[in-house]
N, C-alpha and C positions, 0 to 999 in steps of 0.2 A: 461350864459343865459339858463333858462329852459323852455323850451315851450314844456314839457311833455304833459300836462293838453289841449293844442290846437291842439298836434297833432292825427292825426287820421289813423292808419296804413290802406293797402289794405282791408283786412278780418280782423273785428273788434276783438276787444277780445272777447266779448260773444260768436262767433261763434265757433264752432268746426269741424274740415274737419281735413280729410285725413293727416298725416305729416310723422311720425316716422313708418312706415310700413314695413315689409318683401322685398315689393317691392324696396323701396326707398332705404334701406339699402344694398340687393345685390348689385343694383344697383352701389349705392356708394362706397361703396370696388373695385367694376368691375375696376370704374374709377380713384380711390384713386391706384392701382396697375398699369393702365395702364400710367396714366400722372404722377405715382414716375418713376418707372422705364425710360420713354421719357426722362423726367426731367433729370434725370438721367444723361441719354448717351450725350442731348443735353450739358448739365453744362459742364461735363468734357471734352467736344471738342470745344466748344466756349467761354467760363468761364461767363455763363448767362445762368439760366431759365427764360419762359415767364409763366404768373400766366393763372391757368387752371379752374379758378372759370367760365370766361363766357363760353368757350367751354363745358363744366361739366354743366351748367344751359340749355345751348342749344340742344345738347344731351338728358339730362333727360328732355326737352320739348316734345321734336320731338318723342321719346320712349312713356313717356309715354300719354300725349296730344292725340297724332297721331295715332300711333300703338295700344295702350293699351287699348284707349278711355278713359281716366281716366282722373279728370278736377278737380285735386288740384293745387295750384299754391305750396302750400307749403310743397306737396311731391315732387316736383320738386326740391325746394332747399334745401330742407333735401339731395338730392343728389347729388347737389353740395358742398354742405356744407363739405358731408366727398370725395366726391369726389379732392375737392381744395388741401384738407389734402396734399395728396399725392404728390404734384409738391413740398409744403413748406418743407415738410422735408426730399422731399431727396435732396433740396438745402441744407439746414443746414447740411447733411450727406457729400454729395461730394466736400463742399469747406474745409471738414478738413478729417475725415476718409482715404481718399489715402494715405494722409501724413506717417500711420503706414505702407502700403503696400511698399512706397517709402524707406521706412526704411528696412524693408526686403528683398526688390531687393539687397539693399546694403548691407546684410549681417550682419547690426548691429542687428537684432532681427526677432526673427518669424513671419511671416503673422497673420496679425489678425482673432478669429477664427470665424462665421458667430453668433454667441450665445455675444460672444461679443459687434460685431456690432450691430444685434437686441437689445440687450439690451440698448446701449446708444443711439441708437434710438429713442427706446420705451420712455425710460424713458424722454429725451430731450422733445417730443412731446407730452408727457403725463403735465409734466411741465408747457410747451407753454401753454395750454387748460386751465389747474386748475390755473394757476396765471392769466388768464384774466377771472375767474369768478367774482371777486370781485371788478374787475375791467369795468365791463359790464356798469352797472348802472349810475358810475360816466363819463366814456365817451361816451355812445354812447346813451342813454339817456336823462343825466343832458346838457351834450354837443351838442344835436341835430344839435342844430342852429349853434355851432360854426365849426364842427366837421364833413368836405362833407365827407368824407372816398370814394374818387371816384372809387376805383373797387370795391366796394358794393355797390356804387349808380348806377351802369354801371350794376350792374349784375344784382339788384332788375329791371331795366329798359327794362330787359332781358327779364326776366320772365313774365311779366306784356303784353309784345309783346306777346302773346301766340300764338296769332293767326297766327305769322308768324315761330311758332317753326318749323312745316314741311322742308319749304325751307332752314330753317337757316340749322339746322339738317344736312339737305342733302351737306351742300355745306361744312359740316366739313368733313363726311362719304368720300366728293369726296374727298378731300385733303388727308384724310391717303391712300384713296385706289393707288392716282397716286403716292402719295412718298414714297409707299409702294412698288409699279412696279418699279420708278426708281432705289431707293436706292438697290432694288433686282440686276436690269440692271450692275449699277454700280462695286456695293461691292459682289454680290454673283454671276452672270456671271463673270462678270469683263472683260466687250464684249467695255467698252469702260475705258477711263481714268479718275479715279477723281477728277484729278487736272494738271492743265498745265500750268507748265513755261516756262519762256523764260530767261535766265543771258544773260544781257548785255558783251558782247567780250569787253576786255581792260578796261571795267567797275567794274566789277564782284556784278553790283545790277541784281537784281531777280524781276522779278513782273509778275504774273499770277492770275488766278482764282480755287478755287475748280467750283464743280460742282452738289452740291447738295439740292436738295430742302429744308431742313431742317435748310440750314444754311442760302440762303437768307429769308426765312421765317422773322426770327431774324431780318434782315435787315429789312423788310418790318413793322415788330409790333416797333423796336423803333424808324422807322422815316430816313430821310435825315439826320439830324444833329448830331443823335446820330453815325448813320454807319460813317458818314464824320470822326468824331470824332475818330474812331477805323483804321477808314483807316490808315489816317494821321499817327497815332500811328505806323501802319506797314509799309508806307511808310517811316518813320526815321529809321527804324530797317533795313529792308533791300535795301531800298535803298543810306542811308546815312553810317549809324554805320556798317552793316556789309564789305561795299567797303572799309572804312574805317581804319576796323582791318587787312583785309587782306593789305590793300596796306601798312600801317605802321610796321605789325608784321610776314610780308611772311615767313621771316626768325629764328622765333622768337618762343618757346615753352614757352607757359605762360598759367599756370596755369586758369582755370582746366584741360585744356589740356596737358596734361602730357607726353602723347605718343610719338605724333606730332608736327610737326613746324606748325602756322597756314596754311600757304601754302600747305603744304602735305595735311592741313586736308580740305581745299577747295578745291584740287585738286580734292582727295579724294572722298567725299560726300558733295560739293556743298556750297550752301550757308545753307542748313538747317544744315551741322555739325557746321557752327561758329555760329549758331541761337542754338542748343542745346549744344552748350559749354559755350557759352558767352552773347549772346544778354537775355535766360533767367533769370540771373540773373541782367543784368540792369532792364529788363521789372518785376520782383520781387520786386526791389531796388524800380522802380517808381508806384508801387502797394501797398506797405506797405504807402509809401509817401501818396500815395493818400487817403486809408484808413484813416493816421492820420489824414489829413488836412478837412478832410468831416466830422471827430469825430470831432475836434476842433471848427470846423467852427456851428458844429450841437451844442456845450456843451449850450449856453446859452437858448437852445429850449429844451436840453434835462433836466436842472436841472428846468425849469420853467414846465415843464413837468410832472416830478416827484412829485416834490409838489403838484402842482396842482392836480394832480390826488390822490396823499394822501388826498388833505385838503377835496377832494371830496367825496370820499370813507368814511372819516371819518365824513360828514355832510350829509351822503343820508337819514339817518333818515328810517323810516317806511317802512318796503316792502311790495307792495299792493299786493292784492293776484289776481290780474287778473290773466289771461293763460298767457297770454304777457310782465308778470314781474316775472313769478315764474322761476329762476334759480336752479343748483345743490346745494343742502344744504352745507353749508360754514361746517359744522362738517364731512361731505363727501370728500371735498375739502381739509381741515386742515390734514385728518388723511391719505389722500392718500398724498397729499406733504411730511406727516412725515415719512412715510412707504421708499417712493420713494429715499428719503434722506440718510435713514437704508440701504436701497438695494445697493447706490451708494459706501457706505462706506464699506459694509460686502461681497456685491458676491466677489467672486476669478476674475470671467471673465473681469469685470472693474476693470481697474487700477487707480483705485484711491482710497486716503487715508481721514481719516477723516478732517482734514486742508483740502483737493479736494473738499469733500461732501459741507461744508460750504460754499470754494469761490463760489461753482455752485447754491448752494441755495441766498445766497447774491445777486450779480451779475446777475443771474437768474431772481430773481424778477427784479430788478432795470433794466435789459434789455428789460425785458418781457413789462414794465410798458413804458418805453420811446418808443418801438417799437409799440406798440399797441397806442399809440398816435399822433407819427410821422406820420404813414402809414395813419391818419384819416387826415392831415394836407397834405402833399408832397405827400402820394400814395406811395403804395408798392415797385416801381421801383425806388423811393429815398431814400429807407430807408437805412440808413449806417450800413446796417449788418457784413460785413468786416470793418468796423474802430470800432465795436462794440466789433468783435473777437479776432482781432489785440491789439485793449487794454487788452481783458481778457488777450488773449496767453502772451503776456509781463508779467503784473502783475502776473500770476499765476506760470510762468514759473521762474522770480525771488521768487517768495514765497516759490514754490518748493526747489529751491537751495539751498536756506536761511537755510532752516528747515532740509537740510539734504537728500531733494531727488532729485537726481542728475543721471546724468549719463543715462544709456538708460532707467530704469524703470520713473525716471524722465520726460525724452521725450515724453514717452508713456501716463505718467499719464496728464501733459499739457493738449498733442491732445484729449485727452478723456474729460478734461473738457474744451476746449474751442471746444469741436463738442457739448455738450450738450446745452452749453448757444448759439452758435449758431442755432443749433435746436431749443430751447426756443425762441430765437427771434422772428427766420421766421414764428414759429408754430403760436404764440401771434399776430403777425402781421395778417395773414391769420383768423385767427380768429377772430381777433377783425372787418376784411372786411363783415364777414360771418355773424355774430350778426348785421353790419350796414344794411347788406342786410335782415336780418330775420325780424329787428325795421320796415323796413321799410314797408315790404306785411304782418307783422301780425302773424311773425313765436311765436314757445311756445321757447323760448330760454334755457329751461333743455331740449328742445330733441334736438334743435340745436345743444348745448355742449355733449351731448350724440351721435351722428355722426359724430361730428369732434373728441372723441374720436376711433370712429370704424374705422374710416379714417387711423388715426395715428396708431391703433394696424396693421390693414393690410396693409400700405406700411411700416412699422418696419419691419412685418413679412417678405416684400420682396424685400428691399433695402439690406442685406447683399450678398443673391446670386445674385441678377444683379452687385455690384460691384466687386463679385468673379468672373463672366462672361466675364467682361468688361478686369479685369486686366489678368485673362488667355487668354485673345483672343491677345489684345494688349501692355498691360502694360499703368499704368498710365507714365505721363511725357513722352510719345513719339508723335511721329506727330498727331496719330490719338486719342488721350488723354491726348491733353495738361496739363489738372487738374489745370488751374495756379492758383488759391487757395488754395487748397491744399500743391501745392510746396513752395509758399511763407506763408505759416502757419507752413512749415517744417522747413525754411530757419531762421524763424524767430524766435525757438526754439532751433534748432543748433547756433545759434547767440547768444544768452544767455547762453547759458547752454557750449558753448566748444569755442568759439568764431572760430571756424574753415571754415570760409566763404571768398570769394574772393569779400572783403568788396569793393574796389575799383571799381568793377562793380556795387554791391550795391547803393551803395552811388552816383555814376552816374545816375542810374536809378533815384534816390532819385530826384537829383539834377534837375533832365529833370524833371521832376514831380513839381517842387517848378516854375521852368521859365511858364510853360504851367498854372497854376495857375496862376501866375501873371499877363500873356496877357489875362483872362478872358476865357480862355477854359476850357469845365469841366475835369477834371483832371483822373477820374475815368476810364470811355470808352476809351481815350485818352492812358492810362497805359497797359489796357486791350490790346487795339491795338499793343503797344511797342512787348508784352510778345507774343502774339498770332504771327500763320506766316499770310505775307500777304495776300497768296492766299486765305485763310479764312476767312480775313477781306474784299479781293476784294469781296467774294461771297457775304460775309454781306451788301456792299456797293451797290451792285446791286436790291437788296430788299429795300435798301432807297431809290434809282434814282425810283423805280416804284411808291413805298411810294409819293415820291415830284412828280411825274406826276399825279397822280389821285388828290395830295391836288389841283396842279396846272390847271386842265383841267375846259374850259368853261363849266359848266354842272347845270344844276336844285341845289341846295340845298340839295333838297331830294334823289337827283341820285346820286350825291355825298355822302351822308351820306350812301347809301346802299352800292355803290362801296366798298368804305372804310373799312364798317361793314363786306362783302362778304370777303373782304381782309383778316381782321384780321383772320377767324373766318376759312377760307381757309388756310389760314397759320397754326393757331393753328391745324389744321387735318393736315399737311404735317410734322410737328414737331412731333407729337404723330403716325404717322406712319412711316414716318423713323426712330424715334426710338426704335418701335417693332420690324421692320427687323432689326435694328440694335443687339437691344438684340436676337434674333433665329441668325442672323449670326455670333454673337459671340458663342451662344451656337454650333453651327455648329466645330466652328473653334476649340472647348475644344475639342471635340472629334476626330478632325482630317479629318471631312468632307468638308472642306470649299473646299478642293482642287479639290474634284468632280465634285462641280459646275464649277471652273474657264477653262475659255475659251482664257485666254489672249496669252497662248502661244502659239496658232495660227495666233495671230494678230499682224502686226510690229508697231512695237512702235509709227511710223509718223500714221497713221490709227487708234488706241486707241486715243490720240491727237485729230485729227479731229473730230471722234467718241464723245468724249468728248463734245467737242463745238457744236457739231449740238444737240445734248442732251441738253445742257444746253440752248440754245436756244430751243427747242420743252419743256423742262420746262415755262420758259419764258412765252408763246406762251398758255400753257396749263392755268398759273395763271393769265392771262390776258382773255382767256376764259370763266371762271367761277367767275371773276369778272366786269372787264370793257365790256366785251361782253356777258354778262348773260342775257338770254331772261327779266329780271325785269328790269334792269338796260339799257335798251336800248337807252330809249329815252333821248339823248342829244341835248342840242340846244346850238348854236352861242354863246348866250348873256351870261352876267356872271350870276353869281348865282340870283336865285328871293328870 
């Protein structure tokens, strides 16, 4: 259905205002650096980013609206536009890129070098951009009516609020500045404890909470059902699967623990040694599962998809020349795809081979194209980017073998093309949100596509050192860098290529993955949960329980809907400020200064503890301030909503 011809954006096409400006553009790099990097740190410790398009539109309201006095709406989303960039591709980066570093730890091959990383990057993200130019017209034009793209309806709905960009603004500013103090309190004092359990005696289950705003944030943006979902997952891990190993195998050395009897190794370190010997590779086993069963489940949407959007592309006929339909020249598009493709096959720094350049170009599009459609259909937060990956890394990783590249250059070259098509994806996804938001106020869509590429050159340029930062502070694959993407993108490479895996866990994980599908729970979060520890899941779950009190509380309609909005939008600033301290305290920690700061070993360990809990309580306390008791939001009445 086309109701091109009826529809009527904010600021007509004849008009001309403010867009692609100096302003907008620092701007958007500012933010494109700040929320890759968050993005970043958040992904690899809870294996989830949250999309930074409305925090990035609200921001550039409140700056320039406010401060600036400037009254374009659509230099506003020129700023989100490249601003958004930056969370999509260092998702695409950190659920595969570790996977080399993880290799390295082990000795099979060198660390990857930062010119490397930028470049698969770059180029994944450069990708994403130039394969949803042609793809603009046919979906988010031809498809208006069919096609809500709800975080570009959500964002354009954003921006349009102008008038309340000041307060929104303010209530992001507040949320990085408090989880910015705590996570300092936390992790760089370390005046209290980050996390606190308790093991059941005679039991040997575990159940605690972290303590960090960043992490129930998460909890709070995907709701009760989804945290419940993650929980559960980590309630089977440690409170069922790990009592369980140890009661059956106390006495028992079973691979991958090598060293140890499992006993020794709970004696030892706890329940988190049998959670990084053994529970991650079931929580991988029911992550890969879950992946395939979401591709599966997605293939008859995604091949209707595909066509559909050929048959479109191939019937759009005439391009008008309004401002509002003029895109980047398809000869600009063609010869940088072809260039991008040379570059993939010829630099040294990328490992891959000509057979590489093609699967990524192939796949590439065909990702690019299902993703950019999906995300206009289910939203961003459904799109099966890991069951997208998980098919490349399979297929690519036998084609590899087939042909002769095996062995660790082999491994290396996989990651490298199943980080770009994953890049591709989340890039195309994000994009195709950004153009439904530009259709919508009136943007020129060649400067839209021209900031979502400034976007992607500056977080390329600054996702390799933040994950050089990340892995010398802590290393991926430990408590405080789970990565579990990454690790099961490595698992799943080593699994083809040498079959040298403690498949029996695997295949467990698998199996828990296929039963929780068939009682109707989503399979994904659920997996997540498995692999993740609990504590991390309780904190998550605690940002759902606030989540389901605000949906749940007697209140106006409208106090409700601001509550909610305050929420999100307060979370998304405690997410994007704990992970700036999180990167300066990793930078802290390469140099050897982290020790300066810490205070702990003054403090006995019951006292950290406590310390702990009243903090996370005065967090609590603080997000419940700036939303349910926010001088706007006050007036609540009795009755249910009007």
């Amino acid at each position: 259905m086309d109701n091109k011809k009826d529809f009527k954006p904010y600021i007509p096409a004849e008009k001309v205002t403010a867009e692609l400006t100096v302003t907008s553009i620092i701007m958007g790099v500012l933010l494109a650096v700040v929320f890759g990097a968050a993005n970043a740190y958040l992904g690899l410790r809870v294996g989830m980013t949250v999309s930074a398009s409305i925090p990035a539109a609200v921001i550039a309201m409140g700056v320039i609206r406010i401060i600036m006095r400037r009254n374009s709406i659509l230099e506003s989303n020129i700023v989100q536009t490249a601003g958004s960039a930056g969370e999509s591709l260092a998702a695409g980066a950190i659920f595969t890129l570790p996977a080399l570093f993880l290799w390295a730890a082990e000795g099979k091959m060198d660390k990857p070098g930062i010119l490397e990383i930028t470049l698969i990057a770059l180029i994944g993200g450069l990708l994403g951009v130039f394969f949803m130019v042609p793809l603009r017209n046919a979906l988010i034009v031809k498809e208006h009516a069919t096609l809500p793209y709800p975080e570009g309806t959500a964002c354009a709905e954003v921006l349009l609020a102008g008038e309340k960009g000041g307060a929104n603004a303010s209530t992001v500013f507040a949320g990085m500045g408090f989880a910015a103090l705590f996570k300092f309190i936390i992790d760089g004092l370390k005046a209290v404890s980050g996390e606190v359990s308790y093991t059941i005696k005679g039991f040997m289950g575990t159940i605690g909470t972290q303590i960090y705003p960043a992490v129930m944030s998460v909890g709070y943006i995907c709701g009760a059902r989804i945290s419940s979902y993650m929980f559960a997952g980590g309630v089977l891990s440690w409170m069922v699967l790990i009592p369980l190993i140890v009661l059956f195998g106390e006495n028992t050395i079973l691979y991958p623990g090598v060293d140890q009897t499992i006993g020794e190794m709970f004696a030892e370190g706890g329940a988190s040694a049998i959670w990084g010997s053994y529970i991650r590779y079931i929580g991988a086993g029911a992550l890969a599962a879950g992946g395939i069963i979401s591709l599966v489940k997605s293939l008859p949407l995604i091949v209707k998809t595909f066509t559909g959007a050929l048959r479109s592309i191939k019937g759009s006929g005439a391009v008008s020349n309004e401002r509002t339909s003029k895109d980047l020249s398809m000869k600009i598009v063609l010869a940088a795809v072809l260039v991008l493709t040379l570059l993939i096959w010829l630099v040294p720094a990328i490992p891959v081979n000509l057979i590489g350049a093609i699967i990524i170009v192939v796949f590439g599009f065909f990702f690019a194209t299902v993703s950019s459609r999906m995300v206009g259909i289910v939203g961003s937060s459904n799109n099966p980017v890991s069951g997208m990956a998980i098919a490349t890394l399979l297929i690519a990783t036998l084609i590899l073998k087939l042909t002769g590249s095996d062995g660790v250059a082999g491994m290396a070259s996989a990651i490298a093309i199943g980080s770009i098509i994953c890049i591709v994806a989340a890039i195309s996804g994000d994009t195709s949100q950004d153009l439904k938001t530009g259709y919508l106020l009136g943007s020129t869509p060649k400067k839209q596509q021209t900031a979502e590429i400034v976007g992607v050159v500056a977080s390329a340029l600054a996702i390799g050192g933040t994950l050089y930062l990340l892995d010398q502070a802590w290393g991926f694959g430990s408590e405080q860098l789970a990565a579990p993407q990454a690790t099961l993108m490595k698992l799943i490479v080593e699994g083809v290529m040498d079959a040298n895996l403690p498949w029996a866990l695997v295949f467990t994980g698998a199996a828990i993955a296929v039963v929780v599908e068939m009682v109707g729970i989503p399979v994904l979060p659920f997996a997540i949960g498995i692999y993740l520890p609990v504590q991390l899941n309780a904190c998550i779950m605690v940002g759902g329980l606030i989540r389901l009190l605000f949906d749940k509380m007697k209140m106006k309609k409208t106090n409700r809907e601001n509550v909610i909005n305050d929420g999100i939008l307060f979370s998304s600033g405690m997410i994007a400020g704990e992970g700036l301290i999180g990167i300066a305290l990793a930078l802290l920690a390469v140099f050897g200064l982290d020790q300066v700061l810490d205070i702990s070993g003054n403090i006995p360990a019951t006292v950290l503890d406590l310390g702990g809990i009243a903090l996370f309580a005065i967090i609590v306390l603080v997000f419940l301030k700036n939303t349910l008791w926010a001088k706007r939001n006050k007036v609540v009445v009795n009755n249910e909503e009007e």
